[in-house]
BAKOL-664963 format. One record per residue (C-alpha): x, y, z; residue in three letters. Coordinates in steps of 0.05 Angstrom, whole numbers, padded with zeros to 5 digits, always signed. Example, Ala and Ser with C-alpha at 12.3 -4.5 7.8 and 13.67 -1.06 7.14 Angstrom:
! BAKOL-664963
+00246-00090+00156ALA
+00273-00021+00143SER
***
This chain:
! BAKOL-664963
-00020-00593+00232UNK
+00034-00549+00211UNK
-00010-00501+00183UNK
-00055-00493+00244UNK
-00001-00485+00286UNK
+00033-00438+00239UNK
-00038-00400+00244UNK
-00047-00393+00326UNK
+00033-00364+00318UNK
+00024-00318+00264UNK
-00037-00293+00291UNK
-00017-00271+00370UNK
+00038-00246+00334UNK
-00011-00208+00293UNK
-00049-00189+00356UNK
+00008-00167+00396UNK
+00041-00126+00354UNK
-00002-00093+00304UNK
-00018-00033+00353UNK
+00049-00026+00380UNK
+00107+00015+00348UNK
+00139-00044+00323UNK
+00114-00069+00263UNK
+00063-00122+00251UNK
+00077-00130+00180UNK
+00149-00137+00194UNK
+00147-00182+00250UNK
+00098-00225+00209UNK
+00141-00228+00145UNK
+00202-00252+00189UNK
+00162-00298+00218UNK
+00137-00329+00160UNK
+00199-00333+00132UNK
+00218-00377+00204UNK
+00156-00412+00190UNK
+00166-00432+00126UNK
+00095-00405+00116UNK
+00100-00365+00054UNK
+00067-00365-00010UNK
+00000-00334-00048UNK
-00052-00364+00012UNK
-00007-00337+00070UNK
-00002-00276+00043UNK
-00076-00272+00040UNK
-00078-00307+00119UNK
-00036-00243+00137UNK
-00094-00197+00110UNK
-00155-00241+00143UNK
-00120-00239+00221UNK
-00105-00150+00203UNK
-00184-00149+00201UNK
-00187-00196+00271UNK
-00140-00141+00302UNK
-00176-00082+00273UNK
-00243-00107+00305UNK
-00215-00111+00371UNK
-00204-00036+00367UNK
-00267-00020+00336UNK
-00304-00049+00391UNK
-00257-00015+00441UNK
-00275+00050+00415UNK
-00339+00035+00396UNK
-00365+00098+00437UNK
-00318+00151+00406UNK
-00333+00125+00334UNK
-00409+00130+00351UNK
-00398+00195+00374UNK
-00363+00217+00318UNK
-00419+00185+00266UNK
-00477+00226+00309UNK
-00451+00294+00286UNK
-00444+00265+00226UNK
-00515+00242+00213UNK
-00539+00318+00245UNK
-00484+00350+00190UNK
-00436+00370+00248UNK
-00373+00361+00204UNK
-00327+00414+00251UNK
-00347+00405+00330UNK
-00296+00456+00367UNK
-00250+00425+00413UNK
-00277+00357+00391UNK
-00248+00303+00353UNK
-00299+00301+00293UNK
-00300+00269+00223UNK
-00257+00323+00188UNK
-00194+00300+00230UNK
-00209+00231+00208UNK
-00208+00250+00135UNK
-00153+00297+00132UNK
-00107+00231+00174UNK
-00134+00186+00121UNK
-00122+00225+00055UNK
-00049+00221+00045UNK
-00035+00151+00055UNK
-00093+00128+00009UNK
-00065+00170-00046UNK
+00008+00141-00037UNK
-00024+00069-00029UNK
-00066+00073-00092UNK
-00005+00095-00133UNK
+00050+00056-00108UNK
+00011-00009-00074UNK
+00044-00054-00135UNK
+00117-00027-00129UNK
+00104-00025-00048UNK
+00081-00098-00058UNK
+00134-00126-00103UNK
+00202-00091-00078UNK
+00184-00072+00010UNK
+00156-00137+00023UNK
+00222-00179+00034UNK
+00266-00183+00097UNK
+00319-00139+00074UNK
+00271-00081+00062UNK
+00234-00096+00136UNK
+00303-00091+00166UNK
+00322-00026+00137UNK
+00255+00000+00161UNK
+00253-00030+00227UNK
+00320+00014+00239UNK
+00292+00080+00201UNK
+00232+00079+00247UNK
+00266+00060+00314UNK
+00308+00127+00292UNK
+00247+00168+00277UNK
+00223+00143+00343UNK
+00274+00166+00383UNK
+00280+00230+00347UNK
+00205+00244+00363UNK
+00217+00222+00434UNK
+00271+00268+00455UNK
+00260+00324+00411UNK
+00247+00396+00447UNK
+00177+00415+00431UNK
+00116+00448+00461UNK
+00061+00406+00476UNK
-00011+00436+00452UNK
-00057+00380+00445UNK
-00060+00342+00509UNK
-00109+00300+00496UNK
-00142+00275+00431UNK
-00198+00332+00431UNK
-00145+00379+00428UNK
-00103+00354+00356UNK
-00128+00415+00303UNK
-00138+00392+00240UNK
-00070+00420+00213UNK
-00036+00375+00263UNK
-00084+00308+00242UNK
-00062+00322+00158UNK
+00008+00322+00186UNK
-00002+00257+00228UNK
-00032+00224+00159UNK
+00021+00252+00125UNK
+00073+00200+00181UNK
+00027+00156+00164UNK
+00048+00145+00095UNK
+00102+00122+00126UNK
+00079+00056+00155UNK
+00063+00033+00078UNK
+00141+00012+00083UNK
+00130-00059+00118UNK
+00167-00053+00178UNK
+00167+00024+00191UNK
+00097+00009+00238UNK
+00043+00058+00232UNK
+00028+00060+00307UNK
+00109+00087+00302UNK
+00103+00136+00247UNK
+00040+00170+00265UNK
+00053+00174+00344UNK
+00127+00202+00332UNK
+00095+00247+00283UNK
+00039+00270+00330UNK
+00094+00283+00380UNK
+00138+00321+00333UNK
+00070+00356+00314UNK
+00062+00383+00393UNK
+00007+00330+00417UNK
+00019+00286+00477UNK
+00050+00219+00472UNK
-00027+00190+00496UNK
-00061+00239+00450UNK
-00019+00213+00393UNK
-00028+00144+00410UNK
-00104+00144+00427UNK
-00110+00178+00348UNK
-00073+00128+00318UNK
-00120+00073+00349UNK
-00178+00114+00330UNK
-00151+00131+00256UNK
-00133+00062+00244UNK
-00202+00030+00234UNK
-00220+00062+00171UNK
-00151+00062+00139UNK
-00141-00016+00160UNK
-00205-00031+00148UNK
-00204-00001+00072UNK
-00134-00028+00058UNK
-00156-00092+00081UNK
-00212-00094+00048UNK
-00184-00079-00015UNK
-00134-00135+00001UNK
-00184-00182+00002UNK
-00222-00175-00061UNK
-00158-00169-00102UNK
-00139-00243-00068UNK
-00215-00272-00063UNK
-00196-00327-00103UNK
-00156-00355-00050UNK
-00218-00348+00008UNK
-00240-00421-00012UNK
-00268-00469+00044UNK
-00208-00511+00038UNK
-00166-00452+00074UNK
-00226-00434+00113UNK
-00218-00459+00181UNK
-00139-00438+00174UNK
-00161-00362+00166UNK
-00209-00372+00226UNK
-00160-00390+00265UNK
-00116-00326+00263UNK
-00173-00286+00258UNK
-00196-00299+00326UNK
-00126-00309+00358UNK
-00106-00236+00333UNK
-00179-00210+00357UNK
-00170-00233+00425UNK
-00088-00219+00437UNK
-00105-00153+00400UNK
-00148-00131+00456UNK
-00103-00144+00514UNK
-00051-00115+00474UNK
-00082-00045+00460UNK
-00111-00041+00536UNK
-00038-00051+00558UNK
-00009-00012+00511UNK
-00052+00047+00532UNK
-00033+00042+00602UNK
+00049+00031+00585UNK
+00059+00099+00546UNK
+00035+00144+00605UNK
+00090+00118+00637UNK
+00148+00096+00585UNK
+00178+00131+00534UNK
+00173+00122+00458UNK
+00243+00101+00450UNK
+00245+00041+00489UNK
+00205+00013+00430UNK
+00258+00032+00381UNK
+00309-00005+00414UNK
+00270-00068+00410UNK
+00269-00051+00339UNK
+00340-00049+00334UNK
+00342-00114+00378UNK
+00302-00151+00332UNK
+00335-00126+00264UNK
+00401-00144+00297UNK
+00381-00215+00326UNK
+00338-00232+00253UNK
+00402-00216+00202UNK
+00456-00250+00251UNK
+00423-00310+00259UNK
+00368-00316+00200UNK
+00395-00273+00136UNK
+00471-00281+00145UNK
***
């Protein structure tokens, strides 16, 4: 019972956090550490809810990535003034070079609670960097973002391989320090994540299939849908929060949390 409770936890954590500049991986490494819920078949839990919260945004976007695969299929790989498959690619690119040659080091020494802390801090910093930094603002909205400005956004995305760092945080600060709009920034990293989570987890999944046995069935199932559902009010909200708040106020949760989890867990 444990377990399954452990699961509906772990997985609106999953939901709620994944697409925020926070840090899903983070929060969900802490947590399991509260938990007690740690070990070769949680790690592989962690991977099964990603893919509940990546479907959430898939279907939320489900127009613009329909769009975007109709100039595809007609051979429109650059659309002017139009977010089109080239973006996508040049986003993607840099952090699936970094993960295929540092996924075992990234694996072995980032994911602990010392390393999540450090990077919980680092990216609240970048954060509020990004958010008060001078700059002039020339993509608007997510039609605008030239495809020098979506290599540099997957370039902050590389980032967000550090558990803890968030790539919602590191690719929206770098979209802003870039010259897009905090909503242009934001509505790319939803649309960018698909793919890259989708891949990653993917990946994830084959390398730990051994582990997708019935017996752990209904556990995964569990998360999947709780992080599906949460994950969908979460990104909906989300959306309508950072028209009217500021990056930054997201960074000093971060530092909140770091704070609160070494006190009172670590120390």
């Amino acid at each position: 019972m444990q377990d399954f409770i452990s699961a509906i936890i772990l997985g609106i954590l999953e939901g709620l956090t994944e697409f925020l500049p926070v840090s899903s991986t983070g929060h969900l490494i802490l947590a399991g550490d509260l938990l007690n819920f740690e070990g070769d078949a949680a790690t592989t839990f962690k991977i099964v809810i990603q893919l509940g919260a990546v479907m959430a945004v898939l279907i939320l976007y489900w127009k613009r990535y329909m769009d975007i695969l109709k100039d595809l299929a007609s051979l429109k790989f650059k659309v002017p003034n139009k977010l089109n498959v080239v973006h996508m690619v040049l986003a993607m690119i840099p952090a699936l070079i970094v993960y295929l040659l540092f996924n075992d080091y990234i694996k072995s020494v980032l994911f602990g609670s010392a390393p999540v802390l450090i990077s919980l801090i680092l990216g609240g910093i970048l954060m509020i960097v990004a958010s008060r930094a001078k700059r002039k603002v020339t993509a608007e909205e997510t039609d605008n973002i030239s495809y020098k400005q979506a290599f540099g956004i997957g370039l902050f995305q590389c980032l967000a391989l550090w558990p803890g760092f968030s790539r919602s945080g590191a690719t929206i600060s770098g979209g802003m320090l870039l010259g897009t709009s905090q909503k242009a920034a934001a509505d790319f990293t939803f649309i960018i994540s698909v793919p890259v989570m989708m891949g990653a987890t993917v990946l994830d999944m084959y390398d730990s299939r051994h582990l997708l046995t019935s017996d752990n069935l209904l556990l995964f199932l569990i998360g999947f849908v709780a992080a599906f559902i949460v994950a969908m009010i979460a990104v909906v909200t989300f959306l309508k929060l950072i028209k009217r708040i500021k990056l930054e106020w997201f960074a000093y949760y971060r530092f909140a949390l770091a704070a609160v989890f070494y006190f009172f867990v670590i120390r």
